[in-house]
C-alpha positions in Angstrom: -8.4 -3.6 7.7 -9.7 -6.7 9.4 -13.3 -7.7 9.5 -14.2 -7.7 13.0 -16.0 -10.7 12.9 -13.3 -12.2 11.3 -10.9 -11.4 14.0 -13.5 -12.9 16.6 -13.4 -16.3 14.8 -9.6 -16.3 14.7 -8.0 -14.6 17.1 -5.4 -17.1 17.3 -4.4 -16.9 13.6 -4.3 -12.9 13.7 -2.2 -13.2 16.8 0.0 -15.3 14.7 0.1 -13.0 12.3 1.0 -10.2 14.4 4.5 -11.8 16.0 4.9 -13.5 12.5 4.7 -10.1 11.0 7.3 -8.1 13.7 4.3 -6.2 14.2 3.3 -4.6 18.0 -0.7 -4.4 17.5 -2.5 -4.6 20.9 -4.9 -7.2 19.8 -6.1 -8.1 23.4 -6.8 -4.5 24.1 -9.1 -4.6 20.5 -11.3 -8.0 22.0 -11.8 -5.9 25.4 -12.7 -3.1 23.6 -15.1 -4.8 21.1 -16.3 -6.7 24.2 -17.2 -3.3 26.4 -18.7 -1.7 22.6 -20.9 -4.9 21.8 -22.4 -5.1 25.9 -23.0 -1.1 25.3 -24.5 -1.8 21.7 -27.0 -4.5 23.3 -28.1 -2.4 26.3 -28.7 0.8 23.5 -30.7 -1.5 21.7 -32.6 -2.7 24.7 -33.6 0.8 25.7 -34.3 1.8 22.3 -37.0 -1.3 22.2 -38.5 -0.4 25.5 -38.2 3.4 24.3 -40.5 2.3 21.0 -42.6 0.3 23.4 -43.3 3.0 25.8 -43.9 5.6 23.2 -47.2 3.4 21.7 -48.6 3.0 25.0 -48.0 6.7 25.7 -50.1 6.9 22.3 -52.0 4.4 23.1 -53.4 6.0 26.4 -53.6 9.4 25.1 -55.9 8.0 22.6 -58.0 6.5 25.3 -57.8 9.4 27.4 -56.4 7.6 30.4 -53.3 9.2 32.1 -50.1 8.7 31.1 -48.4 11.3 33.2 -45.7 7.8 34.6 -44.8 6.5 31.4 -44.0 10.2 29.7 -41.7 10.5 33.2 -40.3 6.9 32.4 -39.7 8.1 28.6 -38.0 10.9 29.6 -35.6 8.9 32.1 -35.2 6.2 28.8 -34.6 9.0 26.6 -31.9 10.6 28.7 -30.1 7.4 29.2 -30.4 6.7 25.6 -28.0 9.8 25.3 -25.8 9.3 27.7 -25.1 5.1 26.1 -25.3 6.9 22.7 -22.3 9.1 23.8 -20.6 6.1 25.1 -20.9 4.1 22.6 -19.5 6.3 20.1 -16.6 6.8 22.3 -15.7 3.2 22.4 -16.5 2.7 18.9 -13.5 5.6 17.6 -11.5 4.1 20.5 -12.5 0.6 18.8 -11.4 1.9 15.2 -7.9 3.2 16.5 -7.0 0.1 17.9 -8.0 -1.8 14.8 -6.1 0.5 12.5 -3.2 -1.0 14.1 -3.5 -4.5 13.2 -1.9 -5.7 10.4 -3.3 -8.2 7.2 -2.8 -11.6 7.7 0.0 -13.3 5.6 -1.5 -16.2 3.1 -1.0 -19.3 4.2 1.7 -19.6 1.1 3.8 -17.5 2.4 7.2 -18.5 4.1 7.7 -17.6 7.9 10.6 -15.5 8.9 11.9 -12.9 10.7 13.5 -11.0 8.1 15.2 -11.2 4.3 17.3 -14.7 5.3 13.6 -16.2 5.2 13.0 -15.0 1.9 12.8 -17.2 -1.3 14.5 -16.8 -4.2 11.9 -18.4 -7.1 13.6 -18.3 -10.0 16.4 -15.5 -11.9 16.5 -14.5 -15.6 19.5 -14.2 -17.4 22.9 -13.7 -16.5 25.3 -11.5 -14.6 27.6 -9.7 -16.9 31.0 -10.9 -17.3 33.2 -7.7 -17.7 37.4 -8.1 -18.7 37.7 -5.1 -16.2 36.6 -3.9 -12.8 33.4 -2.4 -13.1 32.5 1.1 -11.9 29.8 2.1 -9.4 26.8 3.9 -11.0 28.1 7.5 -9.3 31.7 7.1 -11.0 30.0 6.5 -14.2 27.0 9.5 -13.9 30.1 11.7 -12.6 32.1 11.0 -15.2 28.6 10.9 -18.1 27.7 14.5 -16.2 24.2 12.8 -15.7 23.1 13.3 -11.9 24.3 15.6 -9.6 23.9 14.8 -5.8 25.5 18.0 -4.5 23.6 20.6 -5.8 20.4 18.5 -4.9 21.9 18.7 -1.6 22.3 22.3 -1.4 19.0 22.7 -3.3 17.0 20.9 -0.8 18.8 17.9 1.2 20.8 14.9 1.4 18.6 12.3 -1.0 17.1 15.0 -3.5 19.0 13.9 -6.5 19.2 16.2 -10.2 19.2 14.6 -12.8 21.3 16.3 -15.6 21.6 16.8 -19.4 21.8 13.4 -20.8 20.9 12.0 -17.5 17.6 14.0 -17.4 16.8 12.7 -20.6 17.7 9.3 -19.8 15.2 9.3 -17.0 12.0 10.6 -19.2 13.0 8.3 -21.6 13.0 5.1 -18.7 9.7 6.6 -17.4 7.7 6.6 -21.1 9.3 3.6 -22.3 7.5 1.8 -18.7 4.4 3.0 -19.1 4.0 2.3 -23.2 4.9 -0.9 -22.6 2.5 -1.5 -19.9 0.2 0.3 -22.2 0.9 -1.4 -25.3 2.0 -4.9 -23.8 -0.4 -5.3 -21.0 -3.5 -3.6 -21.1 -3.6 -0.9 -18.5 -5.3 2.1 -18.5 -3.3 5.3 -18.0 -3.6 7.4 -14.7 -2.3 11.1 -14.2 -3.1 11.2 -10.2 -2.7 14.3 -7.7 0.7 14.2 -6.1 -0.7 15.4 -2.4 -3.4 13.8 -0.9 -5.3 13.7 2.3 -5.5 11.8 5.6 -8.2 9.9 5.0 -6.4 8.5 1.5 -3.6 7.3 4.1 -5.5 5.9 5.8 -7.0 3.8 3.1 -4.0 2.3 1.8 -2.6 0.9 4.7 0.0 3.7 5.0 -1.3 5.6 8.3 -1.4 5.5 11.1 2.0 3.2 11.5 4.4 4.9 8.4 3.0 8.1 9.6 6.7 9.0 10.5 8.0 8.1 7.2 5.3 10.6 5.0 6.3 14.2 4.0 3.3 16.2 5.7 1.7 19.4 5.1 0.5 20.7 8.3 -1.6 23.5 7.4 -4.1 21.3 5.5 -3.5 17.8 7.1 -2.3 16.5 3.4 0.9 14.2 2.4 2.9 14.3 -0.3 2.8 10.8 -1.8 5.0 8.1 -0.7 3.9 5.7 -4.4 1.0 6.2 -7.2 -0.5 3.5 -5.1 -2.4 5.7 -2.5 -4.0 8.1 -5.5 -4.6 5.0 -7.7 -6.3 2.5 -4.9 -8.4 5.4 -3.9 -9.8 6.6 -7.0 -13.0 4.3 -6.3 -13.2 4.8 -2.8 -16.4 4.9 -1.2 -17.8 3.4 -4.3 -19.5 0.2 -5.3 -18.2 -1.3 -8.8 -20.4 -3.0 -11.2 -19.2 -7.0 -11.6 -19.2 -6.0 -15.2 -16.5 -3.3 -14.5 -13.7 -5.9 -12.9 -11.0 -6.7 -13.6 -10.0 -2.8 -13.2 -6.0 -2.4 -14.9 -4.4 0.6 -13.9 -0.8 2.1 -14.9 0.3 5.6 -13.4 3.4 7.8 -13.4 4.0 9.9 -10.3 7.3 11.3 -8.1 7.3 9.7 -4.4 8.4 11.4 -1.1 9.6 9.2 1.7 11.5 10.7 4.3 12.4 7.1 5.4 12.7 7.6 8.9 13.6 4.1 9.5 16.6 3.7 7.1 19.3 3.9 9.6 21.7 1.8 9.0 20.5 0.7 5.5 22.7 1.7 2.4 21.9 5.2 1.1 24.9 5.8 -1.7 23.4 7.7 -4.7 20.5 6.5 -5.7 20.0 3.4 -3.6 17.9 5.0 -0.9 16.3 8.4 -2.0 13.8 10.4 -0.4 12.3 11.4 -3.7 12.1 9.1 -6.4 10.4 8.4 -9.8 8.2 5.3 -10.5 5.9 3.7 -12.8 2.9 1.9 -10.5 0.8 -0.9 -11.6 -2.5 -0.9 -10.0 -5.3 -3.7 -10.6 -8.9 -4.0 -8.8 -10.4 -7.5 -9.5 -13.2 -10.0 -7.8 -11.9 -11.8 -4.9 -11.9 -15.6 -6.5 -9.0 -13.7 -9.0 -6.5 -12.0 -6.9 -3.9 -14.6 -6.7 -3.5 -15.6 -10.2 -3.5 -12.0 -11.0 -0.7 -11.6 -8.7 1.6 -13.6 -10.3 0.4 -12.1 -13.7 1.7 -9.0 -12.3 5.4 -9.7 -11.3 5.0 -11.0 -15.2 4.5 -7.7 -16.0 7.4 -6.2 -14.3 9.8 -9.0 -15.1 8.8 -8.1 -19.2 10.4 -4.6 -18.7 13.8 -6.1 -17.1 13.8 -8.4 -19.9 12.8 -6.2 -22.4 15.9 -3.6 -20.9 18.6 -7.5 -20.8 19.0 -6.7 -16.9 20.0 -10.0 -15.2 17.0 -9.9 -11.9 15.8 -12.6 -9.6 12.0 -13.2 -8.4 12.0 -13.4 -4.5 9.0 -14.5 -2.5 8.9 -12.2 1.1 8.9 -13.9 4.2 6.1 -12.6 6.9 8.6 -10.7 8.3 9.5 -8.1 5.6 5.7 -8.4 4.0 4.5 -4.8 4.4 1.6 -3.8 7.1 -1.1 -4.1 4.5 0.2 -6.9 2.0 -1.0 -10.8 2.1 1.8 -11.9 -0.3 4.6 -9.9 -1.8 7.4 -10.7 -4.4 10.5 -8.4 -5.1 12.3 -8.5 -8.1 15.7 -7.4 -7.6 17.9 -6.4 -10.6 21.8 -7.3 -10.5 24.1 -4.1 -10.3 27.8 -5.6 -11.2 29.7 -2.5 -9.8 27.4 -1.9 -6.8 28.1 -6.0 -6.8 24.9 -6.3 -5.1 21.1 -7.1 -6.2 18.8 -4.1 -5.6 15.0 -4.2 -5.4 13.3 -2.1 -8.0 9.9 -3.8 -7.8 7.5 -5.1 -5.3 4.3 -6.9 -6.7 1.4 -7.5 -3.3 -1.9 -8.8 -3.2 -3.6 -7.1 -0.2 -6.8 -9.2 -0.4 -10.0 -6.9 0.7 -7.8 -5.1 3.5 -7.3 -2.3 1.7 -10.8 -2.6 0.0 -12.4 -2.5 3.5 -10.3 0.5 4.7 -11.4 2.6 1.6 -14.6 1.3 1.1 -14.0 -0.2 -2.2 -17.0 -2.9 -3.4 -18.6 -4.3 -6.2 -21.9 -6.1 -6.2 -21.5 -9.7 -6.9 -23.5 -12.3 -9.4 -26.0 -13.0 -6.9 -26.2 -8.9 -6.5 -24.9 -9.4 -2.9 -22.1 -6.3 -1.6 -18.9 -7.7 -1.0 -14.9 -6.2 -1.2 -13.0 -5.9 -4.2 -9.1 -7.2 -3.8 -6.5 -4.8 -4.5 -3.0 -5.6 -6.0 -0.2 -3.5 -7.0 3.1 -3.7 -7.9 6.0 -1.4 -9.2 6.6 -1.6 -12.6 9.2 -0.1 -11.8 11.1 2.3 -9.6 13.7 4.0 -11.9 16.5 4.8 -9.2 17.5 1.1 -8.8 17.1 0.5 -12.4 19.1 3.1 -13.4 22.1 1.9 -11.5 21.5 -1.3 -13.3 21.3 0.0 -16.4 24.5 2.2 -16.1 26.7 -0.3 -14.5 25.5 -3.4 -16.8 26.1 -1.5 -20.0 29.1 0.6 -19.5 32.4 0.2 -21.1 35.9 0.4 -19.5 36.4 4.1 -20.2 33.4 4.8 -18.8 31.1 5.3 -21.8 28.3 3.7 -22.2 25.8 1.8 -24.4 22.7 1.8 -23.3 19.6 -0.6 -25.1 18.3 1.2 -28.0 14.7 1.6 -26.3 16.4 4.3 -24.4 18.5 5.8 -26.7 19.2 9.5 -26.3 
């Protein structure tokens, strides 16, 4: 979320933002509002002066024993008005917060404008496509024909992007899972997170996902909870509502979890096996550090991501988002998007953001600086990675022209 203050000072640049970012936040209805709740806030303070003021000569008075039967009458009227701005000023400060909920971060000035992906950068690529003396096969041909997924009976089981993983296919996908997080483990430095897999509204809210991706959560009515759409809502929110010792930053988190998007807005988009699944498997990378430090941090990060497609020989490129596809919370993002020689396209299976302190100021995330002054953390994370896209990868870079396939030894099974 946006410091209001901040917003005040540049309203032009968070306009900006908002068209640069497809976004439809009401930002002139949030300056009217904040308007009508800081004229309310100065008139509540007013009368609670005069209130204070009127009460010691009431006390004064009494003291003397002089009468003071018009001022108690003028304290009443204060106090009754009191109530009724009280009341109203609550009202316009939720009405305030719903508004604001609604705007979106603001890009970093590094980050190329553009409507959608034809904006986007590619930065650099590693390796090379394969170079097959056949026609390669789709990753669905090849789990068909290795009996490692089945799409129809996740189907009939629960619906159209619930995919099973079988046999060999199973194993293939614990295997992709633990040999992620070791190496972030081993390689990087991150400390392992096992996180609830439902969590509330007010978690949602934190990250940036609700109030706008509402739509696109799995909910569970009874209680108001979601099912979680990344590790990055648990993970961010673990030190909500909390204020970090400097001594504690940089904070390196690596978690496991299954994610559930119903994807509400996919229409249109490419949804063949496992390119666009409504629950998934990834490995989220997770860091907490002092403001001064989130950038080259950032680009640490998409280090660490690009070190598991290297480590697995998958030919990727880095791509730098334009404003238009950053996400409603992110300040900079970069995909990595891994090559898939029998899909014959390049599918993301990473996204790396920095979110500044907008996320940090919607959870309530702070550390107490060298001077001892409160300020916001910044909050990154970044996938590292998603296994459905990697998996196609995987079993369309390595197969052989009968279908078989040899797959790296670090996920040999």
């Amino acid at each position: 979320m946006l410091y209001l203050k901040f917003i005040r000072a540049n309203t032009e640049l968070v306009r900006q933002a908002i068209i640069n970012k497809n976004e439809k936040a009401n930002l002139d209805e949030l300056l009217k509002l904040d308007d009508k709740r800081r004229k309310l806030q100065f008139d509540f303070d007013n009368l609670k002066a005069e209130q204070n003021r009127v009460s010691q000569e009431i006390a004064l008075r009494k003291r003397n024993k002089e009468d003071a039967a018009e001022l108690i009458s003028r304290a009443s009227k204060i106090a009754e008005e009191i109530k009724r701005l009280n009341a109203e000023l609550n009202e316009k400060e939720n009405e305030l917060q719903a508004v604001l909920m609604w705007i979106p971060n603001v890009p970093h000035k590094s980050v190329p404008v553009g409507k959608d992906e034809s904006a986007n950068l590619v930065i650099r690529e590693w390796g090379k496509k394969p170079d097959f003396t056949f026609t390669p096969k789709d990753h669905l041909t090849l789990a068909e024909q290795n009996c490692l997924l089945d799409m129809q009976r996740g189907a009939k089981i629960t619906g159209t992007g619930f995919p099973v993983y079988t046999g060999r296919g199973a194993g293939l996908e614990r295997k992709l899972i633990n040999f992620m997080l070791d190496f972030h483990l081993q390689n990087h430095g991150y400390e392992e997170m096992w996180m609830p897999f439902i969590v509330n509204r007010k978690t949602m809210t934190g990250t940036g996902q609700l109030p706008k991706l509402e739509n696109d959560m799995y909910r569970i009515e009874e209680e108001d909870y979601f099912l979680i759409p990344t590790a990055e809502v648990p993970i961010t929110n673990y030190y909500a509502d909390e204020i970090l010792p400097l001594s504690k930053l940089p904070i390196k988190m690596v978690g496991y979890t299954p994610c559930f998007r119903r994807e509400a807005g996919s229409y249109g988009k490419e949804t063949k096996g496992l390119q666009r699944v409504h629950q998934f498997n990834k490995v989220e990378m997770v860091r907490f550090v002092h403001p001064t430090e989130s950038y080259e941090t950032l680009e640490e990060m998409v280090k660490n991501a690009e070190a598991i497609l290297q480590t697995l020989g998958l030919h990727y490129r880095v791509v730098e988002l334009c404003t238009g596809e950053l996400s409603f919370a992110g300040a900079k993002t970069y995909d990595l998007e891994v090559w898939a020689p029998g899909t014959g396209r390049y599918l993301e299976v990473s996204s790396v953001s920095n979110f500044e302190d907008f996320q940090a100021r919607r959870a309530g995330i702070r550390f107490r600086d060298e001077d001892g002054k409160v300020k916001f953390v910044h909050t990154l994370n970044g996938s590292g990675l998603a296994t459905p896209r990697t998996m196609i990868a995987l079993l369309e870079t390595y197969q052989n022209e009968d279908g078989t396939l040899n797959l790296p030894n670090v996920l040999s099974c």
